[in-house]
CHARMM internal coordinates of N, CA and C (Angstrom, degrees):
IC EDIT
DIST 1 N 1 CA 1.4476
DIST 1 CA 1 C 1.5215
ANGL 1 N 1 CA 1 C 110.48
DIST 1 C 2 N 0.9783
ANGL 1 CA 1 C 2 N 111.70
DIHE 1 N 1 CA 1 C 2 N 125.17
DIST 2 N 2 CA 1.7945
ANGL 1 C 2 N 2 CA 123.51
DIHE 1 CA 1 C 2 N 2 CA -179.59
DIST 2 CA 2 C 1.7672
ANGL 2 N 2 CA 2 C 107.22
DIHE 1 C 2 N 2 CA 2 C -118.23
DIST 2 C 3 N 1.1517
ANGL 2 CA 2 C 3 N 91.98
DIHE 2 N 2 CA 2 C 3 N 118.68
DIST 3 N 3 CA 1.9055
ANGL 2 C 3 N 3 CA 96.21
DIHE 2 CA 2 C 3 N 3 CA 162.71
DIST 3 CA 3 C 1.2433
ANGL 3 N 3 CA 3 C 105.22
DIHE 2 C 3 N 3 CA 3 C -118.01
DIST 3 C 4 N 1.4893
ANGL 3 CA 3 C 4 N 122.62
DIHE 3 N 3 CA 3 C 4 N 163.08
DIST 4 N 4 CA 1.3441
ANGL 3 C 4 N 4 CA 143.57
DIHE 3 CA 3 C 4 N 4 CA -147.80
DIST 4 CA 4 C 2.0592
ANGL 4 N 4 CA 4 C 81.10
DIHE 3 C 4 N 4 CA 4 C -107.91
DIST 4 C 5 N 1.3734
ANGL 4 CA 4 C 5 N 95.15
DIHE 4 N 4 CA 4 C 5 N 132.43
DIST 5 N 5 CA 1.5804
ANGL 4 C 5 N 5 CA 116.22
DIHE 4 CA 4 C 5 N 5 CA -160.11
DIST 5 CA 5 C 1.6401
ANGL 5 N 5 CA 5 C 100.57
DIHE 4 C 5 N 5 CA 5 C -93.46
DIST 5 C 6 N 1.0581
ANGL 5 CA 5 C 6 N 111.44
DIHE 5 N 5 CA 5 C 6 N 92.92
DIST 6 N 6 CA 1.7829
ANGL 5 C 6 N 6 CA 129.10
DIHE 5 CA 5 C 6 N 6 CA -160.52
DIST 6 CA 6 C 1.8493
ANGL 6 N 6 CA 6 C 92.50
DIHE 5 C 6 N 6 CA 6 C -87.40
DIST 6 C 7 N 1.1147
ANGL 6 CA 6 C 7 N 130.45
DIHE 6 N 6 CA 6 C 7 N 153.80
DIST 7 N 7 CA 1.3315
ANGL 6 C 7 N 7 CA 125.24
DIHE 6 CA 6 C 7 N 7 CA 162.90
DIST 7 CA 7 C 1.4375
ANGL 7 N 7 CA 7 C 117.86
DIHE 6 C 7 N 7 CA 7 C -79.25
DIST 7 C 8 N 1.1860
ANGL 7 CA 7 C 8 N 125.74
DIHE 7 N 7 CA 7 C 8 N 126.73
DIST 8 N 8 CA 1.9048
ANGL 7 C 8 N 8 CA 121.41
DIHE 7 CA 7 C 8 N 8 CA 169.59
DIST 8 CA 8 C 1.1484
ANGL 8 N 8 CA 8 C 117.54
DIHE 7 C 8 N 8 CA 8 C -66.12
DIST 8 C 9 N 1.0133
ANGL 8 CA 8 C 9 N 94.22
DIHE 8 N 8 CA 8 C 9 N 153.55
DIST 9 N 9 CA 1.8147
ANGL 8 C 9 N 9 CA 124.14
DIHE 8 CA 8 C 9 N 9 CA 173.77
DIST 9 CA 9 C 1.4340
ANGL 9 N 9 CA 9 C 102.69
DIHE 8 C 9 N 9 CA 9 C 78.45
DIST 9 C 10 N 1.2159
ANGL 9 CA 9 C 10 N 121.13
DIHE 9 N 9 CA 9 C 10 N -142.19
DIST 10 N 10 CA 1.2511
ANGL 9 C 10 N 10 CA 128.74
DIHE 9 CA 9 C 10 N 10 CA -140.17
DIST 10 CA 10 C 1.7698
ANGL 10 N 10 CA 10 C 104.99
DIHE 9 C 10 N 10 CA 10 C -124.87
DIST 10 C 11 N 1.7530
ANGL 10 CA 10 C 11 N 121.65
DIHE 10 N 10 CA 10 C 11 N 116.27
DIST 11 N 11 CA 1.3484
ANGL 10 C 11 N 11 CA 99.24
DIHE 10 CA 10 C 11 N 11 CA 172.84
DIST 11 CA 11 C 1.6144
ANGL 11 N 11 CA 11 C 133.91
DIHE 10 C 11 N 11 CA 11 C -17.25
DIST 11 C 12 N 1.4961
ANGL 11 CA 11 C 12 N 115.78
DIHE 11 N 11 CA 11 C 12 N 152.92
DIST 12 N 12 CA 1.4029
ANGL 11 C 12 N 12 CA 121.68
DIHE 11 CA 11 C 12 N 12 CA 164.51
DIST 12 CA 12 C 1.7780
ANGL 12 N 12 CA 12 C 103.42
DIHE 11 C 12 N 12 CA 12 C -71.19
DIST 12 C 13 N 1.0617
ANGL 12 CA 12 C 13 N 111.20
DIHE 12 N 12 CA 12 C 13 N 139.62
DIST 13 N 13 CA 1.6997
ANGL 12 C 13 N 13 CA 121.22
DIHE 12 CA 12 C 13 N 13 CA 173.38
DIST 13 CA 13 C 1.4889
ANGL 13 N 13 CA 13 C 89.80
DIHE 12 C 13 N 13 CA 13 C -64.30
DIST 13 C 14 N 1.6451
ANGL 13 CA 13 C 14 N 106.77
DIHE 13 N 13 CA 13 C 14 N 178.30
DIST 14 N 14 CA 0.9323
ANGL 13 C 14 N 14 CA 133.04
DIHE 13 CA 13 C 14 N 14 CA -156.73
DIST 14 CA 14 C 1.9921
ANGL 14 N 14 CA 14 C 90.00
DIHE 13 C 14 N 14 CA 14 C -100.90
DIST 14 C 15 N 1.0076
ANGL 14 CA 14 C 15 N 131.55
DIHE 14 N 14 CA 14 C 15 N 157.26
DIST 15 N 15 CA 1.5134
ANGL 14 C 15 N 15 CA 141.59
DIHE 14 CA 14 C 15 N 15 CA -157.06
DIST 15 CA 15 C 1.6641
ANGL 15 N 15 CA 15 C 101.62
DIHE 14 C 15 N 15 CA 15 C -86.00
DIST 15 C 16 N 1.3248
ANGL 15 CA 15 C 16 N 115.33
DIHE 15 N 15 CA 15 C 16 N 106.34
DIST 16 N 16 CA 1.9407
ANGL 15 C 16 N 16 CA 120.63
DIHE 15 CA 15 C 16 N 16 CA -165.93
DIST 16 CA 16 C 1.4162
ANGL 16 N 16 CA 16 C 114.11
DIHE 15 C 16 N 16 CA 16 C 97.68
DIST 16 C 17 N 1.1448
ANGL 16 CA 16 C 17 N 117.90
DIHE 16 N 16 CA 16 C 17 N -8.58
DIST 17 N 17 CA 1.8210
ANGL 16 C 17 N 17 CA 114.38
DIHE 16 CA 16 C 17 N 17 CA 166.60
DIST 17 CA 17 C 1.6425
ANGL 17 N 17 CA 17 C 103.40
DIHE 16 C 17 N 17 CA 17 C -95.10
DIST 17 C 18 N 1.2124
ANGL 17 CA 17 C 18 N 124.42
DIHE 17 N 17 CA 17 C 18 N -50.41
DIST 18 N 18 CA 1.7776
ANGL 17 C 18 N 18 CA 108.21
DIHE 17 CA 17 C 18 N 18 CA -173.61
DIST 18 CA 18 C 1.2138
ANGL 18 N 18 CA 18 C 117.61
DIHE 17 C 18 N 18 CA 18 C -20.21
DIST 18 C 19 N 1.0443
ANGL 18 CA 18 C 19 N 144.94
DIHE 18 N 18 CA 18 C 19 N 147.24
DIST 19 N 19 CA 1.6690
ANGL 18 C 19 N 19 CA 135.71
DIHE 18 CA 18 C 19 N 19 CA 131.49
DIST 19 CA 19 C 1.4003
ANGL 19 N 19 CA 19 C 94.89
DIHE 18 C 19 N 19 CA 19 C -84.45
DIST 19 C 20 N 1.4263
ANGL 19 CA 19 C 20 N 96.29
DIHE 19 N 19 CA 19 C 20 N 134.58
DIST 20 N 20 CA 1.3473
ANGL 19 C 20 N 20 CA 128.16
DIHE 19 CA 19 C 20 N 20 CA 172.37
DIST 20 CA 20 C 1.5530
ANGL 20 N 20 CA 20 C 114.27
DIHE 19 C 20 N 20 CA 20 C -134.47
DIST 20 C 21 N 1.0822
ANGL 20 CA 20 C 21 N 114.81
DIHE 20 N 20 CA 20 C 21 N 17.21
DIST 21 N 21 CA 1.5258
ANGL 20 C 21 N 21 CA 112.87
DIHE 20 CA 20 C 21 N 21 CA 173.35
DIST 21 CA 21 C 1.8604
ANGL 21 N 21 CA 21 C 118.79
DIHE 20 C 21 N 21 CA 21 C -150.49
DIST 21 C 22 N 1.6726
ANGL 21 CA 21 C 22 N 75.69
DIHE 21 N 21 CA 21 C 22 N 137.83
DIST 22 N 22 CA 1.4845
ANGL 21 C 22 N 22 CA 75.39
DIHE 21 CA 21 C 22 N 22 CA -177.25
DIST 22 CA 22 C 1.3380
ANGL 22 N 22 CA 22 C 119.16
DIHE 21 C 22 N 22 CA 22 C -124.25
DIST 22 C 23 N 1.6158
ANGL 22 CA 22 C 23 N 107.12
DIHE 22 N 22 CA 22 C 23 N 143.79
DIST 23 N 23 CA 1.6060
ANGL 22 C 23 N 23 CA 108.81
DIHE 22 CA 22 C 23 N 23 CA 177.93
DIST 23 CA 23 C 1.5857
ANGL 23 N 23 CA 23 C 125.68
DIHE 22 C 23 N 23 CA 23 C -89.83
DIST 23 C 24 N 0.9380
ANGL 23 CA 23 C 24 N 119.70
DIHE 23 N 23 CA 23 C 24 N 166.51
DIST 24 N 24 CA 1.7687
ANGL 23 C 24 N 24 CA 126.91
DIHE 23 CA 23 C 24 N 24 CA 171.84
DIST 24 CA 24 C 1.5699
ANGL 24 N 24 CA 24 C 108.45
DIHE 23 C 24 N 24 CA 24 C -100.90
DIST 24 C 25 N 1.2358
ANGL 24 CA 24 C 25 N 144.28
DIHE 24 N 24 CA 24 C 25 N 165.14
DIST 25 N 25 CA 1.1017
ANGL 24 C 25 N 25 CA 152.14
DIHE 24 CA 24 C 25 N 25 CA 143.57
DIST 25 CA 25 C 1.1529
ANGL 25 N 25 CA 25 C 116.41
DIHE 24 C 25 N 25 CA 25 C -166.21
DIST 25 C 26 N 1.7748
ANGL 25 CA 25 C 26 N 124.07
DIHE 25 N 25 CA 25 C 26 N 110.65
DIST 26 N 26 CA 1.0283
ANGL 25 C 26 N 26 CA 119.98
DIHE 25 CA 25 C 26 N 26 CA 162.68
DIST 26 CA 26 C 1.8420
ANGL 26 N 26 CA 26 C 130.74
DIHE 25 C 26 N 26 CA 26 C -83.30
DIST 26 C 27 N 1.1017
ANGL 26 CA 26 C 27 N 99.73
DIHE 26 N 26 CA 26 C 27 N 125.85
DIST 27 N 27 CA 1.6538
ANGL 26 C 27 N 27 CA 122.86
DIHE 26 CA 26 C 27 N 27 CA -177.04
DIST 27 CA 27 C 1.6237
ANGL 27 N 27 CA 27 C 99.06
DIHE 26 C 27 N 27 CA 27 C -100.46
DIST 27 C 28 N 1.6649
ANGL 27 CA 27 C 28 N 109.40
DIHE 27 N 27 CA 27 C 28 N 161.98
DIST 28 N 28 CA 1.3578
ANGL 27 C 28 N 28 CA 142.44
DIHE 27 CA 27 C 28 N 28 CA 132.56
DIST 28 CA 28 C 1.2948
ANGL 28 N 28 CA 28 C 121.00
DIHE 27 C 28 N 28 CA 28 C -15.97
DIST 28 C 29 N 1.1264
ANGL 28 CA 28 C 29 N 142.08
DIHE 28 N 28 CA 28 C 29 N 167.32
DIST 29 N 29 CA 1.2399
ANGL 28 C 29 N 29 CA 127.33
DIHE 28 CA 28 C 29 N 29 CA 145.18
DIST 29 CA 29 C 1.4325
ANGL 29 N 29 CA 29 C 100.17
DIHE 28 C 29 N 29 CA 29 C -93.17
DIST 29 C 30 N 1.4336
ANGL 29 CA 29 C 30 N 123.69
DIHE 29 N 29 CA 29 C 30 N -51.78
DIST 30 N 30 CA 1.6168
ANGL 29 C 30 N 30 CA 116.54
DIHE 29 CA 29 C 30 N 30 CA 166.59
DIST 30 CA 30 C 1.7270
ANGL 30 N 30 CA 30 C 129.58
DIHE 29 C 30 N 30 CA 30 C -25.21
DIST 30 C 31 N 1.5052
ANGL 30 CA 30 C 31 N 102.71
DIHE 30 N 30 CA 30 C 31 N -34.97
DIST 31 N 31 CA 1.2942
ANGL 30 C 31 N 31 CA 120.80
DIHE 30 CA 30 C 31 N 31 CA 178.46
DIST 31 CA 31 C 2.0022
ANGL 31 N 31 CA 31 C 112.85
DIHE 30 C 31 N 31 CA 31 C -88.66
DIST 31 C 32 N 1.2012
ANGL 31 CA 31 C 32 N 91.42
DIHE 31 N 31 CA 31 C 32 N -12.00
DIST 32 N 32 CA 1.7511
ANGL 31 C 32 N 32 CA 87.63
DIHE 31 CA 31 C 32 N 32 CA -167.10
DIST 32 CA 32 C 1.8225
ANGL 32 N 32 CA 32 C 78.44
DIHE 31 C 32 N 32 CA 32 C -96.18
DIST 32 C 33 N 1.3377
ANGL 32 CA 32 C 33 N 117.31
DIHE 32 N 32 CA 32 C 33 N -36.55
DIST 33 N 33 CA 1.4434
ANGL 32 C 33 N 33 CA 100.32
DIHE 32 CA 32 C 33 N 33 CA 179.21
DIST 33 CA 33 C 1.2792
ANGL 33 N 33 CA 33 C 143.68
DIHE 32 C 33 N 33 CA 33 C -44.91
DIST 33 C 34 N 1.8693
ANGL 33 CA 33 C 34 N 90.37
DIHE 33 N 33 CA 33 C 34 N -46.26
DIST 34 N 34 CA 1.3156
ANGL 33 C 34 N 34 CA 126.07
DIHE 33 CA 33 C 34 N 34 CA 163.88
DIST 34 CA 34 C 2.0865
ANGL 34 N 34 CA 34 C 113.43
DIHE 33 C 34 N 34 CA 34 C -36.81
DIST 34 C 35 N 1.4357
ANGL 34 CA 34 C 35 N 82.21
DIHE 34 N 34 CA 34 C 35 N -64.33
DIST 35 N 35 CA 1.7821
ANGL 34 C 35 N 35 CA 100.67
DIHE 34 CA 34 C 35 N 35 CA -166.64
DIST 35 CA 35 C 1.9610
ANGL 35 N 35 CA 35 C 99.34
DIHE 34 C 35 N 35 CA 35 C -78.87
DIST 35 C 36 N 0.8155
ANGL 35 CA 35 C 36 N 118.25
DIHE 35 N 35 CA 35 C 36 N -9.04
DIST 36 N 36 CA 1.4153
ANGL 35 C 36 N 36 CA 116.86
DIHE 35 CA 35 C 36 N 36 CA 166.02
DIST 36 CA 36 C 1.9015
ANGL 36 N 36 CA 36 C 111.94
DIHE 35 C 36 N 36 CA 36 C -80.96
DIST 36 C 37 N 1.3262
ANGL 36 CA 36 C 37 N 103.31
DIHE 36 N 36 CA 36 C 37 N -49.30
DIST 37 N 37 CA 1.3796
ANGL 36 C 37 N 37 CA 95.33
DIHE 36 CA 36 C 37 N 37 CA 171.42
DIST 37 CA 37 C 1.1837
ANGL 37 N 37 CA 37 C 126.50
DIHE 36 C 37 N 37 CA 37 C -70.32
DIST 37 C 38 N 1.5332
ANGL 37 CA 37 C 38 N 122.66
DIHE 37 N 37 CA 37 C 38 N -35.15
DIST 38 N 38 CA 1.2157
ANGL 37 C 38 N 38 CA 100.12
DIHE 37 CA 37 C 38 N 38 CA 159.81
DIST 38 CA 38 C 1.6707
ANGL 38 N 38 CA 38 C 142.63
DIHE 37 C 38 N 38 CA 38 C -90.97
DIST 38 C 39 N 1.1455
ANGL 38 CA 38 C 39 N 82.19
DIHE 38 N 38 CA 38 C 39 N 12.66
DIST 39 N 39 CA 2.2476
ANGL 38 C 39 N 39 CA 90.65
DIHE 38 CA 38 C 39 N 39 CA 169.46
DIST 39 CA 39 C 1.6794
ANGL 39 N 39 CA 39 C 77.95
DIHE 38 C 39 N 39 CA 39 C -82.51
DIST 39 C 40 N 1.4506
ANGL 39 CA 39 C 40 N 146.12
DIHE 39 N 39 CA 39 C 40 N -98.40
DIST 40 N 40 CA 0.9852
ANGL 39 C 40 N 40 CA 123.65
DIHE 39 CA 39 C 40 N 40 CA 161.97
DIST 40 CA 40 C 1.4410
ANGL 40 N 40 CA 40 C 119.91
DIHE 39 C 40 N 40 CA 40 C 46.52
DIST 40 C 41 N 1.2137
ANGL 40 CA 40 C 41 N 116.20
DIHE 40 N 40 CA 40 C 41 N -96.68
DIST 41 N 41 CA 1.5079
ANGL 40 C 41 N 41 CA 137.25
DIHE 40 CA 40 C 41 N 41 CA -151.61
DIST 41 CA 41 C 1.4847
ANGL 41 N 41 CA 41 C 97.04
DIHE 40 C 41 N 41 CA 41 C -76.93
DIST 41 C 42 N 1.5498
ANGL 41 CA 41 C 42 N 104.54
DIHE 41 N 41 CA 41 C 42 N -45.44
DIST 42 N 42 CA 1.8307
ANGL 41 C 42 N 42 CA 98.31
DIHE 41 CA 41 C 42 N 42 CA 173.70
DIST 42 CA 42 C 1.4036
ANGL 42 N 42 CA 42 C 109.34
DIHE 41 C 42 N 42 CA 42 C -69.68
DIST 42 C 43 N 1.4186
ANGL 42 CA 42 C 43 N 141.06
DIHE 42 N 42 CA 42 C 43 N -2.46
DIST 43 N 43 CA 1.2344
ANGL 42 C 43 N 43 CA 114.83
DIHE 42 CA 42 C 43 N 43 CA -160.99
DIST 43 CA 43 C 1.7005
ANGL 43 N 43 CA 43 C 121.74
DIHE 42 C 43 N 43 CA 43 C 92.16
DIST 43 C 44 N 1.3624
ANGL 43 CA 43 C 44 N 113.10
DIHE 43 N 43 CA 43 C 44 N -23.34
DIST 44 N 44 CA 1.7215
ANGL 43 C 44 N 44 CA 119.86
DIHE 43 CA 43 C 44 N 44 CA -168.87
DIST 44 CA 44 C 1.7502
ANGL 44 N 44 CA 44 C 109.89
DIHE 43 C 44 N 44 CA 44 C -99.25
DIST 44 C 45 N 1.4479
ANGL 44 CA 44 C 45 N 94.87
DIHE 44 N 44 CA 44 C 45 N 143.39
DIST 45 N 45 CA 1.4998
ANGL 44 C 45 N 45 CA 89.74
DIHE 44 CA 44 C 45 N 45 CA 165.78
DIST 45 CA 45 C 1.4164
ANGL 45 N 45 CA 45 C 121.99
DIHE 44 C 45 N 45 CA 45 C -55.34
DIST 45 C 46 N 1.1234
ANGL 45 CA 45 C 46 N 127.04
DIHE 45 N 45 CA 45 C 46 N 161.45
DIST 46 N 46 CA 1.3411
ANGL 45 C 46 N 46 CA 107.59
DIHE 45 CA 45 C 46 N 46 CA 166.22
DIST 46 CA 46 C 1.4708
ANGL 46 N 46 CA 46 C 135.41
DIHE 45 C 46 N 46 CA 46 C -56.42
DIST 46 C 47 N 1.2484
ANGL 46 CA 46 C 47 N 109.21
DIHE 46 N 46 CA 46 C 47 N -24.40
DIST 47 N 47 CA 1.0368
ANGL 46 C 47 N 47 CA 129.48
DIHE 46 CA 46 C 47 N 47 CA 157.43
DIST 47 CA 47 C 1.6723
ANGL 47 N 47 CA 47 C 133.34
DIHE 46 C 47 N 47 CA 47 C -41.25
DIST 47 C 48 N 1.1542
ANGL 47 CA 47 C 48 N 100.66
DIHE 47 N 47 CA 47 C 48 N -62.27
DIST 48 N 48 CA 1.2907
ANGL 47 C 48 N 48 CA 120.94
DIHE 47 CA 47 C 48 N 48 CA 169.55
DIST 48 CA 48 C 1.7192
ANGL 48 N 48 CA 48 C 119.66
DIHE 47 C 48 N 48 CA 48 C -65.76
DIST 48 C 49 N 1.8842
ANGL 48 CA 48 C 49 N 93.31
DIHE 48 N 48 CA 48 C 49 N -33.42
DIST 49 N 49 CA 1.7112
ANGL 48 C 49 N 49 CA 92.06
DIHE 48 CA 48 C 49 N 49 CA 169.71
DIST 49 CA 49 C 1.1069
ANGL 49 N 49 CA 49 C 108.34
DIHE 48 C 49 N 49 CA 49 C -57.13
DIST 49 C 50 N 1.3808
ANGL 49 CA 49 C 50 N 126.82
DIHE 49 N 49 CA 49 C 50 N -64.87
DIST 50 N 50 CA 1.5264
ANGL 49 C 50 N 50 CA 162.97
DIHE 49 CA 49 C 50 N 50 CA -95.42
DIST 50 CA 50 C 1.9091
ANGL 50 N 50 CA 50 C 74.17
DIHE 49 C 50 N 50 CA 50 C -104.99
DIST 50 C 51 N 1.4386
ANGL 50 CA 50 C 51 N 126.04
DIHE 50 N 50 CA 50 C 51 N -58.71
DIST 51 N 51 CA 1.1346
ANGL 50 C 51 N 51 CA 113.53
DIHE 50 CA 50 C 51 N 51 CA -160.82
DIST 51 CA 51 C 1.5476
ANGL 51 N 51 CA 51 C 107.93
DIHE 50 C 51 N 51 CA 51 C -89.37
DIST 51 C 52 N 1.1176
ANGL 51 CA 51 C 52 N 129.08
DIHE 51 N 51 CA 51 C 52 N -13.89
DIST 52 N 52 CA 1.7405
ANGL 51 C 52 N 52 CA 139.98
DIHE 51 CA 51 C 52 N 52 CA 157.64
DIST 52 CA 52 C 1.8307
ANGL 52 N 52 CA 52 C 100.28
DIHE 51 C 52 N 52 CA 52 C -44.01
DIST 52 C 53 N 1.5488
ANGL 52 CA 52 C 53 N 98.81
DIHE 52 N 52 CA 52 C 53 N -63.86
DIST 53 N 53 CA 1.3226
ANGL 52 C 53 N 53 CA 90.58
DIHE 52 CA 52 C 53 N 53 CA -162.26
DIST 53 CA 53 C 1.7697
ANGL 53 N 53 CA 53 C 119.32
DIHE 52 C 53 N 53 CA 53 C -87.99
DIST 53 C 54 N 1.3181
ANGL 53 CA 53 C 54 N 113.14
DIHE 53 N 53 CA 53 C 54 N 3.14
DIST 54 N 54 CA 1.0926
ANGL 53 C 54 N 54 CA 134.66
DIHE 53 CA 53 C 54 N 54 CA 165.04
DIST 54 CA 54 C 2.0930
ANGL 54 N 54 CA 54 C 118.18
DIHE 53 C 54 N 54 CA 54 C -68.13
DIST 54 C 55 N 1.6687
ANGL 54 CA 54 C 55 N 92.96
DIHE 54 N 54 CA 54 C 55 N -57.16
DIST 55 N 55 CA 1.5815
ANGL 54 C 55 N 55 CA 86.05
DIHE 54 CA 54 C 55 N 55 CA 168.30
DIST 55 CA 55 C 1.2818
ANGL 55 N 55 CA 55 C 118.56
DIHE 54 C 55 N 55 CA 55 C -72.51
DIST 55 C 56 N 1.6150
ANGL 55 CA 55 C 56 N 128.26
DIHE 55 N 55 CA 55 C 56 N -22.16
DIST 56 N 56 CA 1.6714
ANGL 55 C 56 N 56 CA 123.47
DIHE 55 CA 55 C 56 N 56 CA -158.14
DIST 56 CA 56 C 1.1890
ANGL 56 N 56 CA 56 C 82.93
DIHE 55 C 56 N 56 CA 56 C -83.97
DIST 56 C 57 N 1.6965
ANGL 56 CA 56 C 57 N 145.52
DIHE 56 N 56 CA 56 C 57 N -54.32
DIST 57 N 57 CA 1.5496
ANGL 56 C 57 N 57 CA 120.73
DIHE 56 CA 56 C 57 N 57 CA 169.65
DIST 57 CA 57 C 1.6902
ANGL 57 N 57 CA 57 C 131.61
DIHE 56 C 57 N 57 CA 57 C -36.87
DIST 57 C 58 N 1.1154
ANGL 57 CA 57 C 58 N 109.57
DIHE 57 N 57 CA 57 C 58 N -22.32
DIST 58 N 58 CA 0.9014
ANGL 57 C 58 N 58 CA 128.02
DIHE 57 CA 57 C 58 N 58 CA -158.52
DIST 58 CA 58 C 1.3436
ANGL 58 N 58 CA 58 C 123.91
DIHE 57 C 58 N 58 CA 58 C -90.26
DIST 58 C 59 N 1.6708
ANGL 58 CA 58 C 59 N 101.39
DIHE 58 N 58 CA 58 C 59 N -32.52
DIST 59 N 59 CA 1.4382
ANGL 58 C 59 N 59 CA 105.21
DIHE 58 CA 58 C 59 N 59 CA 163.03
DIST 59 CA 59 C 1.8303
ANGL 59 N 59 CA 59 C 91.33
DIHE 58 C 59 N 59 CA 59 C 129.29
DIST 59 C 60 N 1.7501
ANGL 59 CA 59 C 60 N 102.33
DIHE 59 N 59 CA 59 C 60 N 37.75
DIST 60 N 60 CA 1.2334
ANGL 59 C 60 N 60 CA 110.50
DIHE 59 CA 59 C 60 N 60 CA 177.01
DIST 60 CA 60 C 1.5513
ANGL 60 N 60 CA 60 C 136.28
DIHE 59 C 60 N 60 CA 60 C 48.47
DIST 60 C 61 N 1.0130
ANGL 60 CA 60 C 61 N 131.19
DIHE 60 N 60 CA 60 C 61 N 167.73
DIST 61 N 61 CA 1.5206
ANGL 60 C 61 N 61 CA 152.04
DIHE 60 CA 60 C 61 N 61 CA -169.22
DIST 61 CA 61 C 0.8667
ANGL 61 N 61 CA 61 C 124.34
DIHE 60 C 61 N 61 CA 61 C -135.69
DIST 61 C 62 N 1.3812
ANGL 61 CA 61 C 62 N 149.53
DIHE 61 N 61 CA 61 C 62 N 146.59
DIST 62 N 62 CA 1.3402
ANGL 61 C 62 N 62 CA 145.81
DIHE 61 CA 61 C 62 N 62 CA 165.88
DIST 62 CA 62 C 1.5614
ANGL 62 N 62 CA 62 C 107.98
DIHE 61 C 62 N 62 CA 62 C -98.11
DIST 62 C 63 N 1.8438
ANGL 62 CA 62 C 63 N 136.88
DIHE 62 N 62 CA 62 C 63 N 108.30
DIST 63 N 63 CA 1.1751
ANGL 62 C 63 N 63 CA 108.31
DIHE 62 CA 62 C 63 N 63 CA -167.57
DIST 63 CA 63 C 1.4115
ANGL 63 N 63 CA 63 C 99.55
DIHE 62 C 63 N 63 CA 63 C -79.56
DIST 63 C 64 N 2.2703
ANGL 63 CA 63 C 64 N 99.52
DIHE 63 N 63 CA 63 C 64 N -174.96
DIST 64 N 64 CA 1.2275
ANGL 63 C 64 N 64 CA 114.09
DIHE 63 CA 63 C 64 N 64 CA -165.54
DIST 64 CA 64 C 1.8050
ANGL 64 N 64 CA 64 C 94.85
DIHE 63 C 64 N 64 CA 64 C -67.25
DIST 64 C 65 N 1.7362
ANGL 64 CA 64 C 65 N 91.97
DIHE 64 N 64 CA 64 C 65 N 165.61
DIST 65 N 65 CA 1.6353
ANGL 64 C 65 N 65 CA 106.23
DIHE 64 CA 64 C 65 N 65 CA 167.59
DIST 65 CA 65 C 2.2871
ANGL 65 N 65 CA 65 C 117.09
DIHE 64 C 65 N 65 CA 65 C -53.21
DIST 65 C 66 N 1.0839
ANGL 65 CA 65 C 66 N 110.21
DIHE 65 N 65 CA 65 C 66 N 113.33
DIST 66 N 66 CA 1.2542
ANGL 65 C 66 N 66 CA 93.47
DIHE 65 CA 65 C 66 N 66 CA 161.85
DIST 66 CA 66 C 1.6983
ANGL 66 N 66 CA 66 C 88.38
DIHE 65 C 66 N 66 CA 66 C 109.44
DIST 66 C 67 N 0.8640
ANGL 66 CA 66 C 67 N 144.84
DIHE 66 N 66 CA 66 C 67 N -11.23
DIST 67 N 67 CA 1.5600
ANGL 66 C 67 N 67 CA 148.40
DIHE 66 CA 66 C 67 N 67 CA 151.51
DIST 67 CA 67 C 1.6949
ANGL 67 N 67 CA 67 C 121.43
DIHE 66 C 67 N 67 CA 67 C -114.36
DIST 67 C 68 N 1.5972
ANGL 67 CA 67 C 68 N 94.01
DIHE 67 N 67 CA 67 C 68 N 112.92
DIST 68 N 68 CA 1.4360
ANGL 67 C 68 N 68 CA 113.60
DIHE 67 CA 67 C 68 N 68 CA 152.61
DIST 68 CA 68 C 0.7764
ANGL 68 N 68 CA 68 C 157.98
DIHE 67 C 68 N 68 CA 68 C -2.42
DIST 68 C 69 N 1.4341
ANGL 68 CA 68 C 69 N 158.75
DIHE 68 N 68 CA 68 C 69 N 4.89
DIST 69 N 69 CA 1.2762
ANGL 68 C 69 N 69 CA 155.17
DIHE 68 CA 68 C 69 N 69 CA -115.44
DIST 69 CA 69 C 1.0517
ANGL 69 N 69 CA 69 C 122.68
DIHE 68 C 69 N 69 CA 69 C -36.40
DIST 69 C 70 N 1.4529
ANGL 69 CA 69 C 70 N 146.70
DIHE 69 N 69 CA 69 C 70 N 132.79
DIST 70 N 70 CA 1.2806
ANGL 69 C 70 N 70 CA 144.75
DIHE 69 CA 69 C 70 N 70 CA -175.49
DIST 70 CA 70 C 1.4819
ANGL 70 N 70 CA 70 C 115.25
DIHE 69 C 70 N 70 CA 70 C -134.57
DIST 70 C 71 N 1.3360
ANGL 70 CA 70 C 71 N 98.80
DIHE 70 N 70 CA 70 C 71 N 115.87
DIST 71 N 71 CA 1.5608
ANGL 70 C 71 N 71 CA 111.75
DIHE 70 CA 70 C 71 N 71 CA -172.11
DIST 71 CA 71 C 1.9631
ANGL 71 N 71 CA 71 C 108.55
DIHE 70 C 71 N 71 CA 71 C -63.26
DIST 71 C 72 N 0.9313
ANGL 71 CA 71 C 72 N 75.76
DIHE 71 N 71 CA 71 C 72 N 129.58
DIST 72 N 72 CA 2.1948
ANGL 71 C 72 N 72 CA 90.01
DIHE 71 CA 71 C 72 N 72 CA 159.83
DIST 72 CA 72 C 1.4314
ANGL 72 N 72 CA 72 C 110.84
DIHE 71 C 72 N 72 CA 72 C -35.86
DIST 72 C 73 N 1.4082
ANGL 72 CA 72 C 73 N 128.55
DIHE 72 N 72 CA 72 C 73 N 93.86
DIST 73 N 73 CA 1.6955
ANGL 72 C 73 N 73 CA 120.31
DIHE 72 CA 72 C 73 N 73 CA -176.90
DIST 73 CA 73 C 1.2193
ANGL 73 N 73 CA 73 C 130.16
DIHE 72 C 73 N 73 CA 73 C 87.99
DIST 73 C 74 N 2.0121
ANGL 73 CA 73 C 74 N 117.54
DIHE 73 N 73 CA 73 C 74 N 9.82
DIST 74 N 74 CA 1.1053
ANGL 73 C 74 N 74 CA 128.42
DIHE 73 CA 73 C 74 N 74 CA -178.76
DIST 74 CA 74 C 1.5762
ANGL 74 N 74 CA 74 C 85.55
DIHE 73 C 74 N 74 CA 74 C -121.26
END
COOR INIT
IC SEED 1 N 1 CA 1 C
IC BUILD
């Protein structure tokens, strides 16, 4: 039996979309509570909050095509 030898996992992104970097930040636990409920409330991992509200301090983002923007607590 022979099958046609497909590559695994998941295409390479396109060249400037990967995340390839990662940050540290130590928080509270009072404070990680805080920021958990509201990624939460938007719908976002925390993750995804955490980096929303990280660039709009920052001097904003434009998000990707085909997703929404979702405010911090909406």
């Amino acid at each position: 039996m022979s099958r046609d030898k497909r590559p695994r996992g998941r295409p390479p992104m396109p060249e400037g979309e990967a995340m390839d970097r990662q940050l540290t930040c130590r928080v509270r636990r009072s404070e990680e509570t805080q920021m958990k409920a509201a990624a939460e409330k938007a719908g976002l991992s925390l993750a995804q909050w955490m980096r929303q509200v990280l660039l709009r301090a920052a001097g904003g983002s434009k998000p990707k095509p085909g997703k929404p923007p979702k405010a911090p607590g909406t």
